[in-house]
N, C-alpha and C positions, 0 to 999 in steps of 0.2 A: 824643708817644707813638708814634704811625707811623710817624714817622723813627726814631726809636732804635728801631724794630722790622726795619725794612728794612735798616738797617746791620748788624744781629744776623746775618738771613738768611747761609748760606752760597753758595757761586758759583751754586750747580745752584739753588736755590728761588729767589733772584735773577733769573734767565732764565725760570724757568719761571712766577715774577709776573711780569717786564717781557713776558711772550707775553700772558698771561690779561690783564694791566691793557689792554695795545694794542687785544685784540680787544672789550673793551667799552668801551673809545673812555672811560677814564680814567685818571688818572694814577697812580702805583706806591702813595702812602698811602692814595688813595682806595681803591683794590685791597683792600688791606689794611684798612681800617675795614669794609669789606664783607665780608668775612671775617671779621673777628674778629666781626660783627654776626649772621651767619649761624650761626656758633658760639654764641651766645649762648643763642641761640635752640635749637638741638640739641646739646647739649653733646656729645653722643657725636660728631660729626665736630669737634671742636677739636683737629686733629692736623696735624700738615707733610705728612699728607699730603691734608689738603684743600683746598692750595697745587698738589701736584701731581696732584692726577687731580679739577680744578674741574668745580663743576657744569655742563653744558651751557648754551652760551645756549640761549630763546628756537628763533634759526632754525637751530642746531645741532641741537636736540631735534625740529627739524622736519626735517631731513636723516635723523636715523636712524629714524623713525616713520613720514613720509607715502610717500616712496617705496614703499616695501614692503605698507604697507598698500594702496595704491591698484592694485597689481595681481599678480596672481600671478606673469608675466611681468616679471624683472627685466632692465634694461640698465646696461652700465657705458659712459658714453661718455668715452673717451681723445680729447683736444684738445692736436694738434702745434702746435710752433710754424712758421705759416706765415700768406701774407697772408687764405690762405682760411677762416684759422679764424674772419673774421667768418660767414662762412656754417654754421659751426657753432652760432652762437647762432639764427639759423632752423631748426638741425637737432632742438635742445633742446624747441623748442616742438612742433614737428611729432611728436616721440616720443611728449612728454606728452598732447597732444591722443587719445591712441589709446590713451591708458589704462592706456601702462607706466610702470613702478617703475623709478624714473633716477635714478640715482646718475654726476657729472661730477669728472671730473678731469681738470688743467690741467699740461704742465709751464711750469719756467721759461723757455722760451723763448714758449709760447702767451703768456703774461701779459705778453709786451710787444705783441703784437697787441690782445687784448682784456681785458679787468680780469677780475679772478673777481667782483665786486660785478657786472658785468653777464649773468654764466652765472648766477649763485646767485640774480640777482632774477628770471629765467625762470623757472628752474628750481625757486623758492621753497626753495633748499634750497643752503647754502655749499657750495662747490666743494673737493676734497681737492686740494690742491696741495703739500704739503710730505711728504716719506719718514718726514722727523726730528718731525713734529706731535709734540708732547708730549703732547696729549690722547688723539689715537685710536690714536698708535703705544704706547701704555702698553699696550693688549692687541693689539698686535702687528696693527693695522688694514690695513695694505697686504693681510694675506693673508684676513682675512675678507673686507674687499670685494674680493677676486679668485676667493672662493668662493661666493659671496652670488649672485651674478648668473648668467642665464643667455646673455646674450651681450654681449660687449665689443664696443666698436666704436670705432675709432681715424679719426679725422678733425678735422682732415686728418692725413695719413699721411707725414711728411714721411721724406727720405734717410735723416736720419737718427736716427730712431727704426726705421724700419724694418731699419737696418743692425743696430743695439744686438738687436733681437730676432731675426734670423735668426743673432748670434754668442751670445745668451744673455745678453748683457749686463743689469744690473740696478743702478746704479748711482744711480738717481731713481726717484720714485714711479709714474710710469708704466711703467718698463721693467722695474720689480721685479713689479709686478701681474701684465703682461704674462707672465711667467715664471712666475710662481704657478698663473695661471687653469688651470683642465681645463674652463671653458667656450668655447663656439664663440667665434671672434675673427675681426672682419669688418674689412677693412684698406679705407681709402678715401685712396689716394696724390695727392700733391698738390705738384709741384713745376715747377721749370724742364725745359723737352722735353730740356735734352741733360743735365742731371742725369738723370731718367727714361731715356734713353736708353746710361746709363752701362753701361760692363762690371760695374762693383762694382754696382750697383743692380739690374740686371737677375740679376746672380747669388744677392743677396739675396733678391728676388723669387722666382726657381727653389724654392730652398732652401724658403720659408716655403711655397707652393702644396704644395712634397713635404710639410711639415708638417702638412697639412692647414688652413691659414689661408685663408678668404675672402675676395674681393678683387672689389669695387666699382669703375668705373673705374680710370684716368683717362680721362676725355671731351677731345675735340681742340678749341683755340679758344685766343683771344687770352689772352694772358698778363697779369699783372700790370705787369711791367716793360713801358716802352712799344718796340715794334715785335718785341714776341716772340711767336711762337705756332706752335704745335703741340701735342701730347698732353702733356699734364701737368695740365690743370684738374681740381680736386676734381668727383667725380658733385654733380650738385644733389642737396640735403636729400629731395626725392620721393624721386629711385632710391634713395639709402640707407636711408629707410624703408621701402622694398619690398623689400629685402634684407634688412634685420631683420627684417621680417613674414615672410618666405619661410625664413628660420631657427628664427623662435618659430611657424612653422605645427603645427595639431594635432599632435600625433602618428600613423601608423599604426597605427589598431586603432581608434582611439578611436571611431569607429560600427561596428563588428565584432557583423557579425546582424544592423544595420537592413536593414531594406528601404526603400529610397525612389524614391521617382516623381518628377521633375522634367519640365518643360514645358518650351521653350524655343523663341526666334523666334517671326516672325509666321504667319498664314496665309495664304491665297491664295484670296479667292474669284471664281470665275472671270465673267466678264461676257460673252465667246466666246474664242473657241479662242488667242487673242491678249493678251488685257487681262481683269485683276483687281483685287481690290479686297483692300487691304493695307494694314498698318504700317510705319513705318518700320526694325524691329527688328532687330539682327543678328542676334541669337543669341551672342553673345557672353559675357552674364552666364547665362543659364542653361545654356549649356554650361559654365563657370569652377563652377557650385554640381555640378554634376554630376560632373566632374572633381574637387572638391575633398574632395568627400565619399566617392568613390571612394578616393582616397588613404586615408584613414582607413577602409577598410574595409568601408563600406557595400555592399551589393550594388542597385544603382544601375538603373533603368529612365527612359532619353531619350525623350523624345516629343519630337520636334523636326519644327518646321515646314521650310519651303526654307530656307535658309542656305549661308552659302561661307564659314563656319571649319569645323576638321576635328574629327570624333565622338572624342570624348574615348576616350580610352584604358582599357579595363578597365571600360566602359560598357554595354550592352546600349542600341543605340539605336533607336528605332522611328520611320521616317519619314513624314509626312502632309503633307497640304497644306491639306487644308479644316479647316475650326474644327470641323463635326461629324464627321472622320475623326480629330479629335484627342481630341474628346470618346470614343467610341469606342475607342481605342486605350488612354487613361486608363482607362475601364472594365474593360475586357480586364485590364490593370495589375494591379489590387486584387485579391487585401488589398497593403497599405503601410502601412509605421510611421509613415513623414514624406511630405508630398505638397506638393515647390515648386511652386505655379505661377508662372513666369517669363516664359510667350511673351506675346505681346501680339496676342491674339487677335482680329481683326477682327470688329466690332460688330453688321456685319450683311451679308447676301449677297443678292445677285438673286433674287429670286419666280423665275423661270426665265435658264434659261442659254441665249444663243444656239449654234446648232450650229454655225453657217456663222460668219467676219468679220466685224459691224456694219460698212457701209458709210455715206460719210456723204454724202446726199441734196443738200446744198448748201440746204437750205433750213431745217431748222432739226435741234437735238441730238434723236437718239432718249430717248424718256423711261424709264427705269427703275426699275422698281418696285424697293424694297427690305425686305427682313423682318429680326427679329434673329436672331441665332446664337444657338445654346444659350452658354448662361452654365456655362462648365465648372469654374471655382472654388466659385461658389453651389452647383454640381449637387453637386458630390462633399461641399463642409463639410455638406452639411444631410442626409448622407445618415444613416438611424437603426439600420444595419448595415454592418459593411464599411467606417466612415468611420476612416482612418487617426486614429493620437492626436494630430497634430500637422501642422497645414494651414493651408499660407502660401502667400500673395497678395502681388501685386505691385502701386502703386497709380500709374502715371506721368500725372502732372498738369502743368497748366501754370499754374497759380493756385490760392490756398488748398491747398496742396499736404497740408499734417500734418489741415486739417481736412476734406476730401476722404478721407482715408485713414481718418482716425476713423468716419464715414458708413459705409465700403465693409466696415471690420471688424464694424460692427456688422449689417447689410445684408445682407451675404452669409454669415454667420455664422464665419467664419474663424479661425483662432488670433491669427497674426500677420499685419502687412500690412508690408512691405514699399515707403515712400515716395518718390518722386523726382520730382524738377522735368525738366522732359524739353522744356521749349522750348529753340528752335534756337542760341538763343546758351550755353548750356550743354553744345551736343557730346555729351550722354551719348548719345541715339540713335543707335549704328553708332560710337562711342568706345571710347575703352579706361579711362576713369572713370568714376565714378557718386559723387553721395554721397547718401546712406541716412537714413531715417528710420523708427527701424522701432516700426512701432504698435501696443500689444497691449493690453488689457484691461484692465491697469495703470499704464498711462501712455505716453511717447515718450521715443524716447532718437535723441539726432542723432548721427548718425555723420558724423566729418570727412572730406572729400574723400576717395578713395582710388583706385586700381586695383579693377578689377574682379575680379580672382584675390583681392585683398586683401579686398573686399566677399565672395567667396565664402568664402575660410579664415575669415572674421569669426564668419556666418554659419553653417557647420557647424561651429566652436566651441560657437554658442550653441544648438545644435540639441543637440548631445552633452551639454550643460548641463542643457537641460527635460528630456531622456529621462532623464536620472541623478535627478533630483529626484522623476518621476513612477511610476518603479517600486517 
């Protein structure tokens, strides 16, 4: 009965069973008993055309649901064909890890690098690789997912995909998107140095920057081929995740009227006119929240301790040295909508300061008395007027890190606390990474590694989130 039903079939439901039977991994009658069984069952789809527009599998159904649901931030990642597209299957996981909606496409040239069965099992979501799909191209899918998304990204970037889109070409499922999208498109090139070095490549290149197309590397370093090297390596998976972040950053506006106070750096308490007593802090991430939030609008007040990166732009910044001239300064501040603290404020200072040098006697250390500094997070959460709606802490530990933080949010009565591991083999002291663990009231949420600009657009995302919810 299934063979004389397939033999019936004309050429077009033929192909478009021999597609459906392959992708659930059975043979053409069995196809067909499953269908006619599925009919049985719903009589109203017992039609040729429930041959050709079949139900979704399983991780089909998971492609067009989980992406999207999982974050408002959509990506489209384009995977050239080149050697470096294995590094794109690290790129897939690093997107997901951050919470966006990723949608992957391969062309035929990628898929003789790497399978789509190993993007689609990261990615938990089959990979679009064909123009001609009979399933998704039936509502003309090239151009929805080329509108769906808010940033494509093409890595690796090979000669020549990059050529086909600086002529317009659209020819496969990549370069047809490519052409469609009106979203931002982030190019990460990735070839031979004297290919990269070409007249036609470099005129392409020209061309697509006048376009307005973003462009990631290429980083200089050994090649694939043995004794090649110069510029042509694909950016590593980080940078082009911090190019996607630095593209899906808030928007300007979007804290437009907060007022906020951030802290930032350590202090300095002095022991004589020479040597203090400090953190190891840069200053780094609480000028990045300051800065970030700035961009979006906020009208922004620094309290920054000594430091040697430069006062954020469009800042008002106030400079201090001691923990009680910072306390101080915060006071002055208020009112505030939102109140970081970020500096790492030294725990305690000298009972008295010398005036003169401590000299040293040769016989044994001068003794120093020590007291604590005012607690300027505790001061300000517990205050019962004037306390901003939304007051975060910073908690950097070197052990029990999330349960330390849980203690300090509840301790000093805080909104949020802000978590990080801060011993020396982590770098983040005086670094340009952090990763985050941010502790509230209703639970923890881990943040994956990032860039510290990346931790702060995180951050005053989710600041513009509570303020939205709370009015």
């Amino acid at each position: 009965m299934a063979s004389l039903t397939v033999r019936q079939l004309d050429d077009k439901l033929k192909k478009l069973l021999r597609l459906r039977a392959a992708r659930h991994g059975r043979s053409m009658e069995d196809e067909v008993r499953t269908i006619l069984r599925a009919a049985a069952d719903e009589p109203d789809r017992a039609t040729p055309d429930a041959v050709a527009a079949p139900r979704p599998s399983p991780l089909a159904a998971r492609q067009e649901s989980q992406p999207h649901a999982a974050s408002e931030k959509k990506v489209l990642l384009i995977i050239g064909g080149g050697i470096a597209a294995y590094k794109s299957l690290d790129l897939i996981r690093r997107l997901r890890e951050r919470g966006l909606g990723l949608h992957v496409a391969m062309t035929d040239a990628a898929q003789e690098f790497i399978t789509p069965l190993s993007a689609g099992a990261i990615n938990d979501a089959r990979p679009y690789t064909d123009l001609f799909d009979p399933v998704h191209e039936l509502s003309v899918g090239h151009i929805r997912l080329a509108r769906s998304v808010h940033t494509v990204v093409v890595a690796p970037a090979t000669a020549d995909l990059i050529a086909k889109m600086a002529n317009g070409h659209a020819d496969d499922l990549a370069s047809a998107i490519l052409l469609a999208t009106t979203a931002n498109i982030l190019l990460a090139p990735a070839m031979n140095p004297h290919m990269w070095a070409n007249k036609a490549t470099r005129r392409n290149m020209a061309q697509l920057i006048a376009d307005g197309v973003h462009v990631i590397g290429p980083n200089a370093g050994e090649m694939a081929e043995s004794g090649e090297a110069g510029v042509g390596r694909m950016a590593e998976p980080l940078e082009i995740v911090a190019a996607v972040q630095a593209l899906l950053a808030p928007a300007p506006g979007l804290l437009a009227g907060v007022r906020m106070l951030v802290t930032s750096g350590p202090t300095h308490e002095p022991i004589d006119p020479v040597r203090y007593i400090a953190n190891r802090s840069s200053g780094k991430q609480g000028h990045a929240i300051a800065e970030a939030a700035a961009v979006c609008g906020a009208r922004v007040t620094l309290v920054s301790g000594p430091v040697n990166v430069p006062d954020p732009p469009g800042v008002h910044v106030i400079k201090v040295e001691t923990a009680r001239e910072m306390l101080s300064a915060v006071e002055q501040a208020l009112p505030a909508d939102v109140a970081v603290f970020a500096a790492a404020v030294a725990d305690w200072r000298t009972a008295t300061n010398s005036q003169e040098k401590i000299k040293k006697s040769g016989k044994q250390a001068p003794e120093l008395m020590l007291v604590e500094n005012p607690d300027i997070l505790s001061s300000i959460a517990h205050l019962t007027s004037n306390r901003p709606k939304l007051v975060i802490g910073f908690a950097a530990e070197t052990e029990h890190v999330v349960e330390h933080a849980e203690q300090k949010l509840a301790r000093k009565n805080c909104d949020w606390i802000l978590a990080n591991d801060v011993s020396p083999e982590t770098g983040i002291m005086g670094g340009d990474s952090n990763t985050i663990h941010l502790v509230t009231r209703t639970g923890v949420e881990h943040w994956p590694p990032q860039t510290k600009t990346e931790v702060a657009s995180e951050l005053v995302a989710r600041i513009a989130q509570a303020l939205r919810t709370t009015r």
